[in-house]
N, C-alpha and C positions, 0 to 999 in steps of 0.2 A: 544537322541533317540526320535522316534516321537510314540508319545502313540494312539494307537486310541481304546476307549472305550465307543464310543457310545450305540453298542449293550448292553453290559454291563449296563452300566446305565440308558439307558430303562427298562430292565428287573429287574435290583432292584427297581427301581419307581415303578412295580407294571402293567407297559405297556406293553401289546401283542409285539410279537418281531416278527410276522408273517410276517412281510412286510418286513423283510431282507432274506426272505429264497430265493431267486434270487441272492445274493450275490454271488459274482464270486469265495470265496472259498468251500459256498457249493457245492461242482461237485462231483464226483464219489462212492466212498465210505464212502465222508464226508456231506453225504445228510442230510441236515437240517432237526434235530429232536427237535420238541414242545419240552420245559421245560414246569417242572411243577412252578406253580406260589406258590406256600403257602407260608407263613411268614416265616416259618419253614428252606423252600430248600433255599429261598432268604437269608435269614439271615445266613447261612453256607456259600453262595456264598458271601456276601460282607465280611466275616471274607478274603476268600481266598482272593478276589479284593485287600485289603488294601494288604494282605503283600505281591503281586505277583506287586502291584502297584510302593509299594516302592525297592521293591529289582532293579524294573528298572529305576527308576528313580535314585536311587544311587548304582548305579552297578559298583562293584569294581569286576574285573574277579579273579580268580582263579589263582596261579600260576603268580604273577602280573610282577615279576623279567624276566621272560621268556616272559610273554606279551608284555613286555614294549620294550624287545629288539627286536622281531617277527614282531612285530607292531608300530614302533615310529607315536606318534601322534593319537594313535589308538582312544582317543576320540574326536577328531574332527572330521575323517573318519563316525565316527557311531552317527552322527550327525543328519543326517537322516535316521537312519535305522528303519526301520517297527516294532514296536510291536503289535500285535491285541490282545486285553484280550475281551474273545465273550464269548458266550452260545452259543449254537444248534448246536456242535455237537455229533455225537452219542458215544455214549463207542466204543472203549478205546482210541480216539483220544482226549487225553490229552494236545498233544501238537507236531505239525507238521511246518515243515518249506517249504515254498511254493511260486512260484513266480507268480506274478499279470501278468497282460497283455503286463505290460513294460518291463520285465524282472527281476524287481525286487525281493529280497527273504525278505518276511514277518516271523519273527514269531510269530506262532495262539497259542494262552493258551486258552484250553476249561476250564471258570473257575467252572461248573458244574464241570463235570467232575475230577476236581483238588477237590472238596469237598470232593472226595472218599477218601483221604487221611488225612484226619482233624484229629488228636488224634495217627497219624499211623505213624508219619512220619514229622520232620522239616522241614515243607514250606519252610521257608525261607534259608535254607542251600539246599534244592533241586531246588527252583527255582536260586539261582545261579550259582549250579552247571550247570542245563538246558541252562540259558543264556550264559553264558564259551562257552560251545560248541557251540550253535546256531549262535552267534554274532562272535565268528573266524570263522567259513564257510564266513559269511559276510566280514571280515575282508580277507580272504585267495582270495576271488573273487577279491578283489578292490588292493589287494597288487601282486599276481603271474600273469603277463602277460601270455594270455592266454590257461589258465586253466578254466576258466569257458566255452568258446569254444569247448575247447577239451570234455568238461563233457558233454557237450548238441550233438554236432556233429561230435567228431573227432571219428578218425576209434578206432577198438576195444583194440590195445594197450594202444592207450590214452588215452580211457577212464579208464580203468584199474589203470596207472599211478594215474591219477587226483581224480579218486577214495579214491588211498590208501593215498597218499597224501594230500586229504583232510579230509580225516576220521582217518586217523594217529595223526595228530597234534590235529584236532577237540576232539578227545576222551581221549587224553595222556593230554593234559590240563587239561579237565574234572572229569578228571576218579574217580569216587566213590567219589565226592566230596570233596576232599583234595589237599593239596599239593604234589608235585611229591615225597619230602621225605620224604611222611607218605606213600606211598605202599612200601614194600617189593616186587618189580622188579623180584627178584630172586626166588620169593615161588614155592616150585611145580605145584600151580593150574596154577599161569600164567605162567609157563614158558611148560606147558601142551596145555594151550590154544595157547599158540605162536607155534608150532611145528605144532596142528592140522589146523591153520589159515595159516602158512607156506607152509604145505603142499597142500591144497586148492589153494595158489595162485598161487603155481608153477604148476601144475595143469590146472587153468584157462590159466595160460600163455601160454600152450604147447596145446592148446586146439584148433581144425581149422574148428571143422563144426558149423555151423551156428547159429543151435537149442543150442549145447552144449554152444555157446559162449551168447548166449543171457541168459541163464539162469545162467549161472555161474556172468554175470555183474548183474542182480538179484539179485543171492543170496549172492552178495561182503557187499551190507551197507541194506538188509533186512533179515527179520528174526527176532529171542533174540538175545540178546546183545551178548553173545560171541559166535554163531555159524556164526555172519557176518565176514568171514574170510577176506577180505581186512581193515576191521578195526582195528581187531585184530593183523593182521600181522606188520600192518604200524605204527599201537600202540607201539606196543611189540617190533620191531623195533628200534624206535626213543627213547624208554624208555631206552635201552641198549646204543644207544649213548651218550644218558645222564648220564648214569653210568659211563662210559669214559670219557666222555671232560667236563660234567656242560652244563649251559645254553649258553654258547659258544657254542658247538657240536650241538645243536638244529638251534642254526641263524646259522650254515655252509652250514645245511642239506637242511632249509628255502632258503638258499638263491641259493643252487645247484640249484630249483628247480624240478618240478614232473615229467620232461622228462627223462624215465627211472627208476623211484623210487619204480614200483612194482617188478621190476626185482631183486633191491638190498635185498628189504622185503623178497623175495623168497629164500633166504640163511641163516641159520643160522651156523654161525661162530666156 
């Protein structure tokens, strides 16, 4: 992976970071906010650095059995993939995934921001969790022929598709930090949240006016976590095929690929 931690390390030395707020990922809502410099805030943020540092530098994903078969080669592939570890941006943008000018997908860890968490919460078990998911979007762009097309410019079923099937796998890897057979699949909560994320996409599906349809692609991968129903659905989903077949059933579904795949998410069995 390629680390870039410049900003970072100005700002622990003690050096105005002023002269990066023209940075191409501050833009919109991630408008470059002044840190504070005391010893005090520095010295929280280099506790965060070192272990947001090493988790990526020896990043072992989550679910490695299913990684390994999703993704053959999967670390040479993310060879060069982007990590930014910054300061300046504002709450609550802890950590967003974003593409440069090339097209590339970076992902940004605001490590301010990550000090909110110091005493609250295992950095080290959530920054790998975060990379899991962040680094297979990366991994899903360079492996499904296009699908990343379809996200940026295809018409509204495609993107829908490429949605769910990128936020499907991305999250069901992920999920709550664990292995696939440490959740209960079957619990009422999730299989509550799978019904209301179901019904949502079948929904979006059948949906033809314009306004309706742009806001339904919205609200698929934004939002809390489990009111994004293309997530949800595609999660919940593939979790259930894994209950069936193991991590076979997962490279079947991978390798169908996302033409079609919020359609299948819109049923439940």
């Amino acid at each position: 992976m390629k680390i870039a931690d410049h900003i970072v390390q100005d700002y622990l030395s003690g050096e105005s970071i002023e002269g990066y707020r023209e940075n191409w990922f501050f833009q919109g809502n991630r408008i470059f906010t002044e840190p504070v410099y005391s010893a005090q805030e520095r010295e929280k943020t280099a506790e965060v650095y070192h272990t947001l540092l090493n988790a990526a530098k020896d990043f072992r994903p989550l679910n490695l059995e299913i990684w390994d078969m999703l993704f053959p080669g999967w670390a040479g592939m993310l060879e060069d993939a982007c990590v930014d570890l910054i300061v300046g941006f504002p709450r609550p943008y802890d950590a967003v995934t974003i593409r440069d000018s090339e097209g590339r997908r970076h992902v940004i860890l605001d490590l301010i921001c990550w000090s909110d968490y110091l005493g609250k919460t295992d950095l080290k078990r959530v920054s790998r969790n975060l990379l899991t998911h962040e680094l297979c979007h990366v991994l899903i762009d360079r492996t499904v022929p296009g699908i990343d097309a379809s996200m940026n410019s295809g018409d509204y079923e495609e993107k829908l598709d490429a949605i769910t099937f990128h936020e499907g796998f991305a999250h069901l890897l992920s999920y709550d930090g664990k292995e696939l057979s440490g959740t209960d699949w079957t619990a009422p909560k999730l299989q509550e949240i799978r019904r209301a994320g179901t019904n949502a996409l079948r929904e979006a599906l059948a949906a033809a006016d314009r306004a309706e349809r742009e806001r339904y692609l919205e609200q698929a991968n934004c939002g809390e976590y489990y009111s994004k129903f293309a997530c949800m659905a595609g999660m919940l989903y593939l979790a259930e095929q894994w209950l069936r077949g193991g991590a076979q059933a997962l490279r079947e579904c991978f390798v169908r690929g996302y033409h079609g795949f919020a359609e299948k998410c819109a049923v439940i069995h």
